[in-house]
C-alpha angles and dihedrals in degrees: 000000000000123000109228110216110192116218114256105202094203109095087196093054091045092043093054087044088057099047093045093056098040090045088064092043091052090052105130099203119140088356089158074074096063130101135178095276093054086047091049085041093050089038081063111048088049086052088056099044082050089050092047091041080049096054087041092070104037079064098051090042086052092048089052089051098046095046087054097045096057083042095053097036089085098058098037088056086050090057100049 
């Protein structure tokens, strides 16, 4: 089943939603408890916050392009 994850085109808000996930991955508590598979598991779920965060911003980055092509169409029509 795929997880759909909406773009939030507020880098503040996406940035904040990264660090707090990957604040509660990085919690060190009963770490004597850990083995390789909760580090890989861990590992993971840090890789996948980074890859949202990622896509976060390749939509912001397209908004912001597209905002400033339909803005600049205008002008640019005027000129040719």
């Amino acid at each position: 089943m795929v997880n759909a994850i909406y773009a939030n085109l507020s880098l503040t808000d996406s940035i904040s939603e990264f660090q707090e996930n990957v604040k509660k991955l990085l919690d060190l508590t009963k770490i004597e408890e850990w083995d390789g598979r909760t580090v890989k598991e861990r590992e993971e779920k840090i890789r996948e916050a980074a890859l949202v965060l990622a896509g976060q911003c390749i939509a912001i980055s397209l908004q912001i392009l597209a905002t400033l092509g339909f803005l600049l169409l205008p002008i640019h029509n005027h000129l040719i």
